[in-house]
C-alpha positions in Angstrom: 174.8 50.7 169.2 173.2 51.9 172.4 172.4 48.9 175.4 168.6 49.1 176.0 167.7 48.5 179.4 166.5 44.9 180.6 163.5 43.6 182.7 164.4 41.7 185.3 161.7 38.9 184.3 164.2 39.2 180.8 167.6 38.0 183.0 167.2 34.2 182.2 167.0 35.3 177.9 170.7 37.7 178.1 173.7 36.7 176.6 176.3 39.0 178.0 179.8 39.7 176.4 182.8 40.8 178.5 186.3 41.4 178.2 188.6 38.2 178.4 190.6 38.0 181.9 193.5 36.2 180.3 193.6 38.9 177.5 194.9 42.3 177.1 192.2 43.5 174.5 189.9 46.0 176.6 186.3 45.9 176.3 183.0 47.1 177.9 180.8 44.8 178.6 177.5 44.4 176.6 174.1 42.7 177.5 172.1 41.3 174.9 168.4 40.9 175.0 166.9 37.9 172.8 167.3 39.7 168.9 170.2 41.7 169.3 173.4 42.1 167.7 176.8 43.5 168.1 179.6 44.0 165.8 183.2 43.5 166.3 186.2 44.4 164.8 189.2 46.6 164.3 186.6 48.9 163.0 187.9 53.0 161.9 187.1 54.8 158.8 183.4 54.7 158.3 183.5 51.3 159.7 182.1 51.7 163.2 181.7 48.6 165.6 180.1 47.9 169.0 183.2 46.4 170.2 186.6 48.0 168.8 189.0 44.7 169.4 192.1 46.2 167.7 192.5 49.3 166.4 196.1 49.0 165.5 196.4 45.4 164.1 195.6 45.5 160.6 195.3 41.8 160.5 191.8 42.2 162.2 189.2 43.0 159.6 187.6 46.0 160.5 184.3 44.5 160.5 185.5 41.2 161.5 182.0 39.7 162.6 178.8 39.0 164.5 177.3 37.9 167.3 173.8 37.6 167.7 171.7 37.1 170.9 168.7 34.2 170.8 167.7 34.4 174.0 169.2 30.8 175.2 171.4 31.0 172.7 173.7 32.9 170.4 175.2 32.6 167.2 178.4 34.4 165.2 179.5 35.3 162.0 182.7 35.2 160.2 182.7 38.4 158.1 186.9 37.4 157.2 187.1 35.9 153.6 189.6 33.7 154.4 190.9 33.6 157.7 189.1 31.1 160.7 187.8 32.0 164.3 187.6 29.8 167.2 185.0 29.4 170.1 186.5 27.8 173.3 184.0 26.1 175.6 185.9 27.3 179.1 184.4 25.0 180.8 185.9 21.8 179.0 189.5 22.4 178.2 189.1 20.0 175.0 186.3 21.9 173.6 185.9 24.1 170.8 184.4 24.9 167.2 186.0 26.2 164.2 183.7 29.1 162.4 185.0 29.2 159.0 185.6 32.1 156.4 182.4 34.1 155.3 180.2 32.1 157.9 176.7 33.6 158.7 174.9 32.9 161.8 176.6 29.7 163.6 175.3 28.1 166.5 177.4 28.3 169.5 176.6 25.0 172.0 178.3 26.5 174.8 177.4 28.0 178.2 180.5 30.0 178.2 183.0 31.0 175.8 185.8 32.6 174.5 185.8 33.6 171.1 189.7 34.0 169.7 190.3 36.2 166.4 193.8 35.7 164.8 195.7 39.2 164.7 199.4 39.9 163.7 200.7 40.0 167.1 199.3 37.5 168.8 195.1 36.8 169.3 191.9 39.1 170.8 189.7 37.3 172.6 186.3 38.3 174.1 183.8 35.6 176.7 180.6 35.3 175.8 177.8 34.0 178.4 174.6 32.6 177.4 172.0 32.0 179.9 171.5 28.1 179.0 173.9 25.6 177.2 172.1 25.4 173.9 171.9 21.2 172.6 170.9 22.1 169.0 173.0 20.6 166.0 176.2 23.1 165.3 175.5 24.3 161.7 176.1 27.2 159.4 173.2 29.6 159.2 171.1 30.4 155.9 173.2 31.0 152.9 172.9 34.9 152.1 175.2 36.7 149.8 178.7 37.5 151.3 180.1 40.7 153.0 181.0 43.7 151.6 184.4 43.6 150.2 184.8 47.4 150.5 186.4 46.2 153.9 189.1 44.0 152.3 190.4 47.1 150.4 189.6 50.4 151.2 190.1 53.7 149.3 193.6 54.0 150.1 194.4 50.8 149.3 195.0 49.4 152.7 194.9 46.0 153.2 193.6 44.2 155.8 193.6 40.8 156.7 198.1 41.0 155.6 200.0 39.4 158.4 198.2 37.1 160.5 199.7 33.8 160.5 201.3 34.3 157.1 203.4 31.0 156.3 206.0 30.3 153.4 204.5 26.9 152.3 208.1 26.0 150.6 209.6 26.6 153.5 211.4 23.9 155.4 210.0 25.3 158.8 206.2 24.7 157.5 207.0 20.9 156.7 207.6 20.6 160.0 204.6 22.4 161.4 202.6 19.7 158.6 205.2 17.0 160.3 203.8 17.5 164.0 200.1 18.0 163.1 200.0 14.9 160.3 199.4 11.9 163.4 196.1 14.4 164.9 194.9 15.0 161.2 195.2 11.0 160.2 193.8 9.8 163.2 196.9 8.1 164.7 198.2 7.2 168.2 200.3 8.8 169.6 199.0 12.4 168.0 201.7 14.2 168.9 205.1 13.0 167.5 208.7 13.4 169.2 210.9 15.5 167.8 213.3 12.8 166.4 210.2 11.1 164.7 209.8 14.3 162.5 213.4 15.2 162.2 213.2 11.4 160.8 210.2 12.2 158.7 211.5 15.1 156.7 215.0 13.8 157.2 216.4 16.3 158.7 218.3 16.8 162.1 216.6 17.4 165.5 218.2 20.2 166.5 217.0 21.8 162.8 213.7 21.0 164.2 214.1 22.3 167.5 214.9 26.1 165.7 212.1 25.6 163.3 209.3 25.1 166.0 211.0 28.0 168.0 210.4 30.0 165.2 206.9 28.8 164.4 206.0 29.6 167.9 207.6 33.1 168.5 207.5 34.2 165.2 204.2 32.9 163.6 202.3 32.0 166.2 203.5 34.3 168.6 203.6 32.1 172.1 205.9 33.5 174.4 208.9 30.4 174.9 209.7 31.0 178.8 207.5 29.4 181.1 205.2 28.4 178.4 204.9 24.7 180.4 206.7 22.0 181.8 208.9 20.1 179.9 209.3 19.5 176.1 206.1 18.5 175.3 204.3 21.7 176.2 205.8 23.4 172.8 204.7 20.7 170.2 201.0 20.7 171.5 200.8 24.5 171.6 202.3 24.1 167.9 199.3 21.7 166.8 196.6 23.6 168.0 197.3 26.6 166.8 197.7 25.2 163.4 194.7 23.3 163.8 192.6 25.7 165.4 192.7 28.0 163.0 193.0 26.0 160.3 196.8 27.2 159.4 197.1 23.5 158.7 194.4 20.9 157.1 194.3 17.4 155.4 194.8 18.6 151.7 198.2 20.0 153.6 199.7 16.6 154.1 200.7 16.1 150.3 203.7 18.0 151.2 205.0 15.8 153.0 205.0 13.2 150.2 207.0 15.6 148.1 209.8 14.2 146.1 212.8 16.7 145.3 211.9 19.4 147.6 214.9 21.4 148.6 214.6 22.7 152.1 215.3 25.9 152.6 216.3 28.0 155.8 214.0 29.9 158.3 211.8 32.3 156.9 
């Protein structure tokens, strides 16, 4: 899609979208007058997109989504059937908004952002800039039939969407991702446990816990363990928000924790 030129009495009504300085993903950067749209994905094959986030990482739908310029304003879609995006406020560190599966044309509230899509190696991440933080209510947009599923399977029977974030739910090392994230989605004090609280939880020893959340971090998540933060601390909050972020771990979740007979397997 070609950038129209903008009026300078139009300045105050762009949203911009750039590439992310803390990510590798390369991008132009777009301006967007009040009304347009660009498209964003891993794109290839008859599926063309304004901004091409990952053409190798067939985790990334190739049309993976929206976003939408309304002057002070913008919104997103979620084109994925069944994987989350998040939008970081950058200016508040605590800040963000889940945009669900097969969303159309959610509000964003924030001045400036940084929208992160779930790949199989990691995230891509763009910023967005809107002229004016917008105050309106944050809710889905119009309900309209879904996207075309021609993207989910194409003519050679690739598959998108395969290996981001895949988890084993049987799988001792998933308990314990459910383990550290149960006190944030209950509502408890302290919301991140210790390690020997969930080794005690899923009776299991700490140093079994200790690998599993290794794993789950270099493995699933893909965080990089060496100089990751200060202490011990640093790698069970990275842990819970990923989970949580993108929604790799929710309340209905919990019941397996309340399992009776469940035979823990190995790393998986």
């Amino acid at each position: 899609m070609s950038v129209h030129p903008l009026l300078i009495d139009e300045a105050d009504e762009v949203v911009t979208v750039q590439q992310d300085y803390e990510s590798d993903t390369p991008m132009d950067t777009h301006h967007l007058a009040p009304g347009q749209t660009r498209t964003f994905g891993r794109g290839g094959r008859n599926r063309d997109v304004d901004m091409r986030l990952a053409a190798g990482d067939r985790a990334v739908h190739r049309h993976a989504g929206d976003i939408i310029s309304h002057g002070d304003h913008w919104r997103i879609s979620n084109l994925s059937p069944n994987k989350s995006y998040i939008v970081e406020n950058t200016e508040r560190l605590a800040g963000f908004v889940q945009v669900p599966p097969n969303t159309h044309g959610m509000l964003v509230p924030f001045e400036t952002s940084r929208v992160r899509i779930p790949g199989a190696e990691g995230e891509h991440s763009f910023l967005v800039m809107a002229p004016a933080a917008c105050s309106a209510i944050l809710v889905p947009g119009p309900g309209g039939d879904l996207q075309d599923t021609d993207d989910w399977e194409d003519s050679t029977g690739e598959r998108t969407e395969a290996n981001s974030f895949r988890m084993d739910r049987w799988h001792t090392y998933y308990r314990v991702l459910v383990a550290y994230c149960e006190p944030r989605l209950r509502g408890l004090t302290p919301p991140v446990p210790t390690q020997r609280q969930v080794a005690e939880r899923l009776n299991i020893g700490p140093a079994a816990v200790n690998a599993h959340v290794d794993y789950l971090l270099k493995d699933k998540f893909k965080v990089e363990l060496e100089g990751g933060g200060h202490g011990q601390g640093w790698r069970a909050q990275a842990l819970i928000e990923k989970a949580l972020y993108f929604g790799v771990v929710t309340e209905r979740d919990l019941v397996i924790l309340d399992q009776e007979n469940d035979t823990p397997k190995g790393l998986g």
